[in-house]
C-alpha positions in Angstrom: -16.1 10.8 -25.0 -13.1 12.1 -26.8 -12.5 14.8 -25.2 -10.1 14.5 -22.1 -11.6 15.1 -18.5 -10.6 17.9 -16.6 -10.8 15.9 -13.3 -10.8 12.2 -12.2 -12.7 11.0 -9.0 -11.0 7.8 -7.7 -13.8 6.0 -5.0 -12.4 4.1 -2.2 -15.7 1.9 -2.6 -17.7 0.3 -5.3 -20.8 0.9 -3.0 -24.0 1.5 -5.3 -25.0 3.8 -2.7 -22.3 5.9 -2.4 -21.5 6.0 -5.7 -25.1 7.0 -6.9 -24.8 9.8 -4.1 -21.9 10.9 -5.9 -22.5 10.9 -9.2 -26.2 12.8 -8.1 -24.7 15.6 -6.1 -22.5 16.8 -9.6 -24.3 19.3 -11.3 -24.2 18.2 -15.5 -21.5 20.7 -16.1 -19.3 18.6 -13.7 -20.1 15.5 -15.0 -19.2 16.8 -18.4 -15.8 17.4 -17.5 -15.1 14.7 -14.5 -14.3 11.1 -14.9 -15.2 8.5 -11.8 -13.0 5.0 -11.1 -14.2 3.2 -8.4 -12.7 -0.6 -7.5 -14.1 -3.5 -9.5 -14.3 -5.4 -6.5 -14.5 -4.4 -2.2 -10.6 -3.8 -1.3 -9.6 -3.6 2.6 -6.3 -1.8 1.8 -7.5 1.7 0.4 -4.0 3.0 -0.4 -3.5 -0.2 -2.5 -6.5 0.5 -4.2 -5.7 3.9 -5.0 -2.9 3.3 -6.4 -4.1 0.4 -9.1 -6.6 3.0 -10.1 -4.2 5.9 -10.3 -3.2 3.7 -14.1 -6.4 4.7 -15.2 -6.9 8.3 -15.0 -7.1 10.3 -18.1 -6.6 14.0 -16.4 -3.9 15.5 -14.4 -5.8 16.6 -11.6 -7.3 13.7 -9.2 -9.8 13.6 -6.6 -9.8 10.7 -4.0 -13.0 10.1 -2.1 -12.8 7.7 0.9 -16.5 5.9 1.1 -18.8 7.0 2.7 -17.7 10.9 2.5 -19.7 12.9 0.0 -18.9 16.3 -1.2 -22.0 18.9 -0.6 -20.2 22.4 -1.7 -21.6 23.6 -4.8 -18.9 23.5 -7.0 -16.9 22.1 -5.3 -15.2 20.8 -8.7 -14.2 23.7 -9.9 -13.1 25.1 -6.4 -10.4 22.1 -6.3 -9.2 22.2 -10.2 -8.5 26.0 -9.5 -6.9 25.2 -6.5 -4.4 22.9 -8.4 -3.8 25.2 -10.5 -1.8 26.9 -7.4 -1.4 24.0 -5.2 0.2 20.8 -5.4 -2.6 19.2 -3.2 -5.6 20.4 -1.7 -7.7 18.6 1.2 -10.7 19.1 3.3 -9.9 18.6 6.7 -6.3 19.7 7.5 -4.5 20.3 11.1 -1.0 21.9 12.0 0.1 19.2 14.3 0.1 15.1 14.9 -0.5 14.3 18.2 2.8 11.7 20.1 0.6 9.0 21.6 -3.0 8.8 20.0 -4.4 8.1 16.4 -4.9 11.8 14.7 -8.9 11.5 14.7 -9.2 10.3 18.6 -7.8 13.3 20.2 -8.3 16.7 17.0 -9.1 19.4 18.7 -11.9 21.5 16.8 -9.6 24.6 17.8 -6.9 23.2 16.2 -8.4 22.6 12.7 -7.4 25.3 10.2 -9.0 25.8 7.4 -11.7 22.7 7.3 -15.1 23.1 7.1 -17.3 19.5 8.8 -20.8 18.4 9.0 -21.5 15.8 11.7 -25.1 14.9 10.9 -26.2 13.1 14.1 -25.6 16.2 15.9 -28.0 18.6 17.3 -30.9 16.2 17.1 -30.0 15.4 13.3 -29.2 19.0 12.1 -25.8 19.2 10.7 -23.4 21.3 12.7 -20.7 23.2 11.1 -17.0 23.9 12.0 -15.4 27.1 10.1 -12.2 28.9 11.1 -9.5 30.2 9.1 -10.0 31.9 5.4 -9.4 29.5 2.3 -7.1 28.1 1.5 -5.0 27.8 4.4 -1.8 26.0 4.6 -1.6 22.7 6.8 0.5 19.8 7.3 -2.2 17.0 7.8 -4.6 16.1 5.6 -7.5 13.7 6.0 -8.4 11.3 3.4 -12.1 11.8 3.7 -11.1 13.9 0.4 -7.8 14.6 -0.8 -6.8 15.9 -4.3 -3.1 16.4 -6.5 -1.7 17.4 -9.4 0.3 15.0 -11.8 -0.2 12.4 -9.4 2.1 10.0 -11.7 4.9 11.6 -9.4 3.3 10.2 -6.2 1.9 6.9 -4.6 0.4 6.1 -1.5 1.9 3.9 1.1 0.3 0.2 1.2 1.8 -0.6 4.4 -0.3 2.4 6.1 -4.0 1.1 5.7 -5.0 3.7 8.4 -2.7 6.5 7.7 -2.1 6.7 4.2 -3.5 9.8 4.1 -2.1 11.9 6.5 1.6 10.0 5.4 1.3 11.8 1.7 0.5 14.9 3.1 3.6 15.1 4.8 5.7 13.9 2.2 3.6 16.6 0.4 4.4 19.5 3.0 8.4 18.4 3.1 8.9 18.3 -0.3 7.0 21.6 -1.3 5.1 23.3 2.0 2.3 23.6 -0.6 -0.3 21.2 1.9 -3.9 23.4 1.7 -7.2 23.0 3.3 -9.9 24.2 1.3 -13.8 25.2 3.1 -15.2 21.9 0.5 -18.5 20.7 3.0 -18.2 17.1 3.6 -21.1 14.9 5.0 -20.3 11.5 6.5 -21.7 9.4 9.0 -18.1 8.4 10.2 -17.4 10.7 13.0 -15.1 8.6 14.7 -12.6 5.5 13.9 -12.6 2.8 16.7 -8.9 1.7 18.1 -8.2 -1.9 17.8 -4.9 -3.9 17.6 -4.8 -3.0 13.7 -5.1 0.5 14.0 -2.6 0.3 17.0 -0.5 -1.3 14.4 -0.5 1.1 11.6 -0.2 3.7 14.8 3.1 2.2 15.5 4.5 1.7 11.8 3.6 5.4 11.0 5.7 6.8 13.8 8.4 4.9 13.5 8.2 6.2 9.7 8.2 9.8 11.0 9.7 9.8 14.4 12.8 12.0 13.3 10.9 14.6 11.1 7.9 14.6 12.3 6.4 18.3 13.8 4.3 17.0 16.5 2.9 18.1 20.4 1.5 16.5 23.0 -1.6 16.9 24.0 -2.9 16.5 27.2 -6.4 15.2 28.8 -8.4 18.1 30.0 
């Protein structure tokens, strides 16, 4: 087509799967004005990925979908380019701290998630249970990469050397630079509820905090 897309969707996977999930859940008015790039072949290092792809986007506003995640809000295209249109970048699972001695995704709170709406399919005997709390958009520091979007994204890259954390590291170059980091109420469903910890994530673990030790805003949780 000639005409320019409003939005581009960068995939983390070239999964036929996910990709046919995607691609099925846009209504035709979305397709008409979205453009999808997804890896011509598996990569391990999603950041890396991301940010060959970021060349080939013909919009301003971008979309990044980690594999496996699939957007279920009705449109939720539209909700995200208006969103830019106020916002630098817009997520869908955001929280006001970083936890000091456990990956981000071990030890969330639900109470402590602004903003984020989250299906977890395997609960309640397969019926998808919902978390809701504060009104759209709400501001956050954290986002998680399940779904992330910007504006102009020429002006940003992702961190290569955070496989694991890429995500919430742009957010908070994001919230420093502008304090314009937002969680929008966009329904996610994913079968990835949680992220085991091995010697790799340990190590990204260790590499982001040494990255952020001096600025970053974080608590300490303890056990219950």
């Amino acid at each position: 087509k000639d005409l320019k897309p409003e939005l581009s969707i960068i995939l983390a996977s070239q999964n036929k799967v996910f990709l046919s999930n995607i691609v099925t859940q846009l209504s035709k008015k979305e397709r008409d004005i979205t453009e999808i790039i997804y890896p011509l072949e598996e990569m391990e290092n999603i950041p890396q990925a991301y940010n060959t792809m970021l060349g080939q986007v013909n919009s301003t506003n971008v979309v990044f979908i980690r594999g496996g995640w699939v957007p279920v809000t009705a449109i939720w295209v539209d909700l995200i380019i208006e969103a830019l249109q106020k916002y630098n970048m817009v997520g869908v699972i955001g929280t006001s701290w970083i936890s000091t001695h456990a990956p981000l995704w071990n030890v969330v709170r639900q109470d402590k998630i602004f903003g984020s709406v989250m299906v977890m399919p395997e609960a309640k005997n397969g019926k998808p249970l919902l978390y809701k709390y504060e009104l759209a958009p709400a501001r956050v520091v954290c986002l998680d990469g399940g779904l992330m979007a910007m504006r102009n994204p020429e002006h940003f890259c992702f961190d290569e050397t955070l496989k694991y954390f890429y995500d919430i590291d742009l957010s908070m170059r994001m919230h420093l630079e502008t304090g314009k980091v937002m969680a929008l109420p966009i329904l996610m469903q994913c079968n990835e509820l949680t992220i085991p910890l091995d010697s790799k994530l340990n190590a990204a673990l260790i590499m982001f905090r040494n990255k952020w030790e001096s600025k970053c805003p974080c608590v300490k949780l303890e056990e219950d």
